[in-house]
VOGU-3710 file (C-alpha; in Angstrom, 3 decimals, decimal comma):
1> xxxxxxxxxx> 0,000/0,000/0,000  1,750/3,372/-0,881  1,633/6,270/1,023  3,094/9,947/0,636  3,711/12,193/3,223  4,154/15,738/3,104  7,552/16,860/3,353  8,360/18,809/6,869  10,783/21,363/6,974  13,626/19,919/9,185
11> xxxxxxxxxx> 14,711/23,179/11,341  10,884/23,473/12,116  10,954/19,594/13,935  14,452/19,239/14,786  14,401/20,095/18,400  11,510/17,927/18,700  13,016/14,840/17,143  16,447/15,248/18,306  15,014/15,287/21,918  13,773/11,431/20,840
21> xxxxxxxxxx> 17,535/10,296/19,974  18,340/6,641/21,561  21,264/5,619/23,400  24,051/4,206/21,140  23,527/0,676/20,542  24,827/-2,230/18,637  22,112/-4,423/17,847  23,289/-7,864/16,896  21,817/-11,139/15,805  22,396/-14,922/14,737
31> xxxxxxxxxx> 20,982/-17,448/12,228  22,300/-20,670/12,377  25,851/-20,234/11,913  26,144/-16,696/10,993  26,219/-13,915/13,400  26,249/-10,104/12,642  26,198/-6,933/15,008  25,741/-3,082/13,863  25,134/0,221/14,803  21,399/1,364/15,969
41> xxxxxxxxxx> 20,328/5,067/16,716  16,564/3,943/16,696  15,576/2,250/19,594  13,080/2,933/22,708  11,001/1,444/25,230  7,854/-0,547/23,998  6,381/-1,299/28,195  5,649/0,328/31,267  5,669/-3,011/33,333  9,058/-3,351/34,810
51> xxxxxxxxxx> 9,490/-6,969/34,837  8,348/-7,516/31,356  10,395/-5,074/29,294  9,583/-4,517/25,680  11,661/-2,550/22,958  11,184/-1,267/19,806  13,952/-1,284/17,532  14,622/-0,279/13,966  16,413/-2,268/11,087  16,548/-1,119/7,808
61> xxxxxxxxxx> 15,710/-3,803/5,270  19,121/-2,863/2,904  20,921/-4,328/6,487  22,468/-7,522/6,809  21,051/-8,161/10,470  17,996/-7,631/9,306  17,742/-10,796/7,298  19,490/-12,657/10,337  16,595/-10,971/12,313  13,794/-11,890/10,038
71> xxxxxxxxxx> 15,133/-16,055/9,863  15,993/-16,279/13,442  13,254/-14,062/15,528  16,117/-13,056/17,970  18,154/-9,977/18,811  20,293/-8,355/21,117  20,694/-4,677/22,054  24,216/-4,197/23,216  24,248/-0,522/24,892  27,821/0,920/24,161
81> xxxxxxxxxx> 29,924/1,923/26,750  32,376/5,227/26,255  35,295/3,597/25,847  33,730/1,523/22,629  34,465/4,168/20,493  36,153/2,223/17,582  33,049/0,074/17,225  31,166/2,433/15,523  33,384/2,562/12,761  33,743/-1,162/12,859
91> xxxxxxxxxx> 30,222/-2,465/13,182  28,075/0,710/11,962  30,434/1,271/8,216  31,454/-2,143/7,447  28,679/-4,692/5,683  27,976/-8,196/7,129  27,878/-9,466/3,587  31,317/-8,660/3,200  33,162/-10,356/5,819  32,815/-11,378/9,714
101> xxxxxxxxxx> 32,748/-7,797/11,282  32,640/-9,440/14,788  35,623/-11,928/14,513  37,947/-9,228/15,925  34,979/-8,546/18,812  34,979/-10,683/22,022  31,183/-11,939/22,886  29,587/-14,903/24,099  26,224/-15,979/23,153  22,943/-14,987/25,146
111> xxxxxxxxxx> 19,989/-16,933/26,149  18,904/-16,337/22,420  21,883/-17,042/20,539  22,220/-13,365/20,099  26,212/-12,399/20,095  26,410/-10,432/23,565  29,376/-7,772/22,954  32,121/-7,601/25,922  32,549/-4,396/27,455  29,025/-2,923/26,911
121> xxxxxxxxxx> 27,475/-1,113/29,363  24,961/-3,691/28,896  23,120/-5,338/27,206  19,071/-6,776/26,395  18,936/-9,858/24,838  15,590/-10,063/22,880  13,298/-12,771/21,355  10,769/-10,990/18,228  7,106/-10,458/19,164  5,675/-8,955/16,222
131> xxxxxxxxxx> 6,946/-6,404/13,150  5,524/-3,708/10,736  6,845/-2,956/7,882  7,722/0,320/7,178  8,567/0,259/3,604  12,191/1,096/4,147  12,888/-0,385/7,702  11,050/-3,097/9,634  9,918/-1,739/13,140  10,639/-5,290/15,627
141> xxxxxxxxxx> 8,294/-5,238/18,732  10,629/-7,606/20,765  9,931/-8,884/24,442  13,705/-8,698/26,556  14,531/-12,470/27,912  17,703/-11,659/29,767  19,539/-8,248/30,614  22,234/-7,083/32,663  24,102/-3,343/33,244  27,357/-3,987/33,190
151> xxxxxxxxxx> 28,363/-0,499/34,290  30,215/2,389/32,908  29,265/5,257/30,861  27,028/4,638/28,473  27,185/6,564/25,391  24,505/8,989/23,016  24,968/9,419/19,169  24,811/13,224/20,185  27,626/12,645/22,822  29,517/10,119/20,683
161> xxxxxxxxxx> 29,595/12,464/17,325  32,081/15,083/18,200  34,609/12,597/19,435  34,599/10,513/15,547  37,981/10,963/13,766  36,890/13,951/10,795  37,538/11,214/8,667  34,844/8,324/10,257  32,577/11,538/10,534  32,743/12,040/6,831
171> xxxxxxxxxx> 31,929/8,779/5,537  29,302/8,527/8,018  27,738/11,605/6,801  27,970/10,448/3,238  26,764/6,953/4,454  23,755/8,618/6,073  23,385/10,773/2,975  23,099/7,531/0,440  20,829/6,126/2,777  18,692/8,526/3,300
181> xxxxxxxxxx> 18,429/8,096/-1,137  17,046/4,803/-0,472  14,448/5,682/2,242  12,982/8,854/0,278  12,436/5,975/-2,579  11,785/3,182/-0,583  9,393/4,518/2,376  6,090/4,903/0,660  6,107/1,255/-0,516  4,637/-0,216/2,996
191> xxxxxxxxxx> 3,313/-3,788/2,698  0,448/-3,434/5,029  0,734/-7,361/6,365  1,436/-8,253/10,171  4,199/-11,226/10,748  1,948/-12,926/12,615  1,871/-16,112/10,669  5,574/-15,554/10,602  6,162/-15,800/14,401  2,951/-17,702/14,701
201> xxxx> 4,511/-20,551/12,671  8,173/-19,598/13,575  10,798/-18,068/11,777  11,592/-19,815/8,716
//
């Protein structure tokens, strides 16, 4: 089903969104033999009862993870910590598809399977409870199985952004800029389906 939007100024809802941003997070997955972790700006908090936590969190379909996310029905959140620094570079510009970006990254599996990064802050390890598609991301409602804070200081894109090498900042801006291509042609296309047969029948 397509759908258009108007397009919004940015300087008039800028404040307003930037207010929304996410801690720093590498979200990671695994399918059968092949794991993946990288970068995610775009998660939040999907539950107001404490001992059932729920997230939302925001894959864009062009990502490796996400396919590891859509065949497995698992994920991880691992919040960075301040010292992590490096990983953005290494997890958040470099492609799955191109090589192992976590075989230089110490983890151990979680309770899902889900690669659980050492060092974090901490971490949410995550099992999928439903998606909507959102033409050029998938929006994962996921339930949080295990957890632990780790300690530390954890780290904001908005904190995190000044300290980039100019160089990482450039290609990242460029990255964003490419992707940001892709979404403008990509968004309207939403496939107005649930996954519920998906998880209902398990992931495939």
């Amino acid at each position: 089903m397509a759908h258009s939007a108007p397009d919004i100024d940015p300087a008039d809802v800028g404040p307003l969104l930037g207010g929304l941003s996410a801690p720093l997070a590498a979200v990671s997955s695994r399918a059968g033999d092949v794991s993946n972790a990288q970068i995610a700006v775009a998660i939040t908090a999907a539950s107001i009862v404490p001992q059932r936590p729920r997230l939302i969190v925001q894959i864009y379909h062009t990502n490796f993870t996400h396919g590891l996310i859509a065949e497995s029905g698992i994920l991880a959140v691992n919040f960075l910590e301040a010292s992590q620094l490096p990983l953005i570079w290494q997890l958040g510009m470099q492609s799955g598809r191109d090589g192992d970006k976590l075989e230089c990254v110490g983890y151990a599996r979680g309770a899902t399977g889900s690669p659980l990064i050492e060092g974090c802050y901490g971490y949410l390890d995550c099992r999928v409870v439903n998606a909507m598609d959102g033409g050029d991301m998938t929006v994962f409602l996921v339930e949080v199985v295990a957890g632990r804070t780790n300690g530390g200081e954890r780290m904001t894109w908005r904190e995190a952004r000044p300290r980039l090498p100019d160089r990482w900042a450039d290609e990242w801006d460029r990255k964003i800029a490419g992707e940001i291509d892709v979404s403008l042609s990509t968004m309207g296309g939403v496939d107005p389906a649930t996954w519920a047969d998906h998880f209902r029948n398990g992931p495939q």
